[in-house]
C-alpha positions in Angstrom: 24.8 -1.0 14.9 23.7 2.5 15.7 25.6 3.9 12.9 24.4 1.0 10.1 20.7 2.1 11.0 21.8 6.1 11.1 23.2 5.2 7.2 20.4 3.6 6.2 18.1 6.0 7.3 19.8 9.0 6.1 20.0 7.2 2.7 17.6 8.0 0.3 16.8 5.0 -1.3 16.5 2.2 1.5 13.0 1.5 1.2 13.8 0.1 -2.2 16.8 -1.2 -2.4 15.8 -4.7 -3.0 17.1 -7.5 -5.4 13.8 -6.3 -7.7 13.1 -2.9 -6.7 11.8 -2.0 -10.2 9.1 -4.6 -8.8 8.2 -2.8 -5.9 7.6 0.5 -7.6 6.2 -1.2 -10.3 3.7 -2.9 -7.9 3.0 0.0 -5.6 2.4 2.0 -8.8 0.0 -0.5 -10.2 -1.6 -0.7 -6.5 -2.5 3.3 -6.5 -3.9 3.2 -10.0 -6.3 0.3 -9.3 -7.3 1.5 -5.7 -7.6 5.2 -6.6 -8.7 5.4 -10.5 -12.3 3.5 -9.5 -12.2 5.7 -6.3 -12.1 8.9 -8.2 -15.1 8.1 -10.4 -17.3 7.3 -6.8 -19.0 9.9 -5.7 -17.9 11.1 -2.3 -21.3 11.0 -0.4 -22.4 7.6 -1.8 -22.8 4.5 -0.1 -20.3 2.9 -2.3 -17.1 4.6 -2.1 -16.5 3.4 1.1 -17.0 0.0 -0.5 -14.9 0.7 -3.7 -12.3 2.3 -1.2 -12.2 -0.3 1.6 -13.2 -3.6 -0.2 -11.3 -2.8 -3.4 -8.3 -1.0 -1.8 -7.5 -3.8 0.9 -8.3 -6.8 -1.4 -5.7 -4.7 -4.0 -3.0 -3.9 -0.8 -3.5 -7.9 0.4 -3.0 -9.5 -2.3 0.0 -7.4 -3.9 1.5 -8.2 -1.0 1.0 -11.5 -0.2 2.2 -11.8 -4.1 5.3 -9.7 -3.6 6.4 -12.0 -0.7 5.5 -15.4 -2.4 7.4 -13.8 -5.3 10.6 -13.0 -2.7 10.5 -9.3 -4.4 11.6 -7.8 -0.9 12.2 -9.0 2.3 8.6 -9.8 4.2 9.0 -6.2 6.2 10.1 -3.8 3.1 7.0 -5.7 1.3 4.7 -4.7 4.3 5.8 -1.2 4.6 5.9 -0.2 0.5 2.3 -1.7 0.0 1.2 0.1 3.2 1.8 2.8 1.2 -0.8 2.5 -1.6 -4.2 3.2 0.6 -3.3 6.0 1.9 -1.4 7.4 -1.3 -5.0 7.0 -3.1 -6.9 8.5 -0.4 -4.2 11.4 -0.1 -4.9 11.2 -4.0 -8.7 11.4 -4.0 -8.7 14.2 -1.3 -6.3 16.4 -3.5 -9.0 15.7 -6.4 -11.6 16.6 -4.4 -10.7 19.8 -3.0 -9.8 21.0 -6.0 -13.2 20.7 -7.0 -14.8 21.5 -3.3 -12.4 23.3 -0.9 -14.5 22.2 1.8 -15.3 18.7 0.7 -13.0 16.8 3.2 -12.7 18.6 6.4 -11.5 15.8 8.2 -8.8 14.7 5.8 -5.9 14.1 8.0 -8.6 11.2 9.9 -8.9 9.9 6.6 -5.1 9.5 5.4 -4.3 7.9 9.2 -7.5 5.5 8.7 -6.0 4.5 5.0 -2.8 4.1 7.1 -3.9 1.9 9.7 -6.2 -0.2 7.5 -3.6 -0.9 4.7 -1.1 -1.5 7.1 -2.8 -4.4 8.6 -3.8 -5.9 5.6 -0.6 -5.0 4.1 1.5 -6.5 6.8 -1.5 -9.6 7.1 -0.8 -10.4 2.8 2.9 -10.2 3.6 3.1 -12.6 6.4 0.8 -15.0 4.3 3.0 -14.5 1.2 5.8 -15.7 3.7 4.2 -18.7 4.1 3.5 -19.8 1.0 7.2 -19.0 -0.2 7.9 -21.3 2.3 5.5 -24.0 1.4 7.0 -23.7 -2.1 10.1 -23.8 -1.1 9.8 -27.4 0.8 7.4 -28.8 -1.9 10.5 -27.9 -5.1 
């Protein structure tokens, strides 16, 4: 047991070694680009990025996974944990952006990327479970 879990972490290519890992990256991909490309063009000290981040970025993260699960891309855990991913890639995203621009525009980025974390592993891990379910509703109804 202890050496199966050594191998698999030590192997570089766990996460998405799936029957449809093309899917996954695909997915993921698709997930950054729609969470991060409207979060870019938000100004950072309006009112609405939070909204574009949060709202968009969590509805995006939810419902890719609950999708990818229904779909049976990935087991319901390797779903969760690859469309954790996306939030916090887009915020790690936007904050390179930004300091580019404004070395001192995100002081507190680190707060940021472990919010992004936490938030779109919830809803990531919520969208799964519920994709879980409805593969198994199918599956009963076929």
């Amino acid at each position: 047991m202890i050496e199966t879990l050594t191998h698999l972490l030590h192997s570089h290519h766990w996460l998405m070694a799936s029957s449809h890992p093309r899917t996954l990256r695909l997915v993921l991909l698709a997930s950054i680009a729609l969470i991060g490309i409207p979060n870019l063009f938000t100004p950072y000290n309006s009112n609405l990025q939070a909204a574009v981040f949060y709202g968009l970025g969590l509805a995006v993260v939810g419902i890719a996974a609950l999708a990818l699960r229904a779909y049976d891309a990935a087991p319901l855990w390797k779903t969760a944990i690859v469309m954790a991913l996306a939030l916090p890639a887009a915020a790690l995203l936007r904050v390179i952006v930004d300091t580019a621009r404004d070395p001192t525009s995100h002081n507190l980025w680190p707060l940021e990327l472990v919010l992004a974390a936490f938030y779109g592993a919830c809803c990531a891990i919520l969208g799964a479970a519920i994709g879980q379910f409805v593969r198994r509703y199918l599956a009963k109804g076929a």
